[in-house]
C-alpha positions, 0 to 999 in steps of 0.5 A: 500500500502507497504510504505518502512521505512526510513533507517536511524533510531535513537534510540527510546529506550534510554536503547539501548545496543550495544556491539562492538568487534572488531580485531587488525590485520589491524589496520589501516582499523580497527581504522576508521571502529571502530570510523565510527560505534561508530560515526553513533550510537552517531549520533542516540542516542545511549549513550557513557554508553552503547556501550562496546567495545572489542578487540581480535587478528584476525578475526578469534576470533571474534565468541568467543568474539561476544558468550562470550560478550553477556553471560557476558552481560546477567550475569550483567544483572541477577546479577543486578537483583538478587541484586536488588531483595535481598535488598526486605525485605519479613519479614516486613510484609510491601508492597513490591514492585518488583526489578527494571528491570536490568538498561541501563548498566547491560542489556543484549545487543540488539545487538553486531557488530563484526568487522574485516578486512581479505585481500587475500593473496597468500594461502588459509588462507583467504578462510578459515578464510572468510568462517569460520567466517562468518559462525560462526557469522551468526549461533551465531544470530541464536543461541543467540538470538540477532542480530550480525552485520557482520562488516568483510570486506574480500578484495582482496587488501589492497586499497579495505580496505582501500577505505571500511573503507573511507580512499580512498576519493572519492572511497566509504565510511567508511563502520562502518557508515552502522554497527552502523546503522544496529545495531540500526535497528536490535536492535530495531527490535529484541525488538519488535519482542520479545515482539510479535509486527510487 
């Protein structure tokens, strides 16, 4: 019989990597969004030292920072490795041992949030921008390899943001809070996928 996981899950790697990038268009929304996904992933166990965030404009940067960020992560990642690999000595006619594997803060990144905030205006700014951006994220998952959490918030008013981002008691919650846990879950999955396990 099918038995659903918990939804919350805390970090059974301890090597989890987590990039964040996130807008500076609407800050207000933005600031607590931010500090509600970085809370939710200390709270599973993900280490202060391998959460790196960014910041970009708008919203609509957010696909070139989400590809960029990982490419950066995976150059740590090869350059530690190859720097590991060159301190071996081939001509000693000794044991060697192989490089270490890249280390918790050069690995590539299990996942990436990109977070922004779009509030409809009177033309057809938002439209595009919803649309585009979220497209474009969707397909950098695809592409990439690695999950992208949509942390977008695309509101037809500045109190649902606002409510969104917990800043309305009573309203809702701070949605950065489901961010960082689907960051964990999917980071952790996407760990266990590559590997060929279920």
């Amino acid at each position: 019989m099918y038995k659903p996981k918990p939804t919350e899950r805390r970090v059974e790697d301890p090597n989890l990597r987590i990039g964040i990038v996130h807008t500076r268009w609407n800050s207000k929304v933005i600031q607590p969004l931010l500090k509600g996904t970085t809370d939710k992933l200390a709270a599973l166990g993900v280490k202060p030292e391998n959460i790196v965030i960014e910041t970009v404009p708008g919203s609509y940067e957010l696909p070139y920072a989400v590809s960029r960020m990982y490419a950066a992560s995976q150059i740590q990642a090869s350059t530690s490795t190859a720097g590991a690999s060159a301190s071996v000595d081939l001509l000693s006619g000794g044991s060697t041992t192989p490089p270490p594997a890249a280390t918790t803060a050069t690995k590539p990144f299990d996942a990436i949030v990109a977070i922004g905030c779009l509030i409809k205006g009177e033309t057809m700014h938002f439209e595009y921008i919803c649309d585009s951006v979220s497209h474009a994220l969707m397909r950098l998952q695809i592409d990439l390899g690695v999950p992208v959490i949509f942390g977008v918030l695309a509101c037809l008013t500045e109190e649902q943001a606002m409510a969104r981002a917990g800043l309305v008691e009573g309203k809702m919650h701070n949605h950065g809070e489901d961010w960082g846990e689907a960051a964990v879950e999917m980071g952790a999955n996407a760990a266990k996928w590559n590997s060929g396990k279920f």
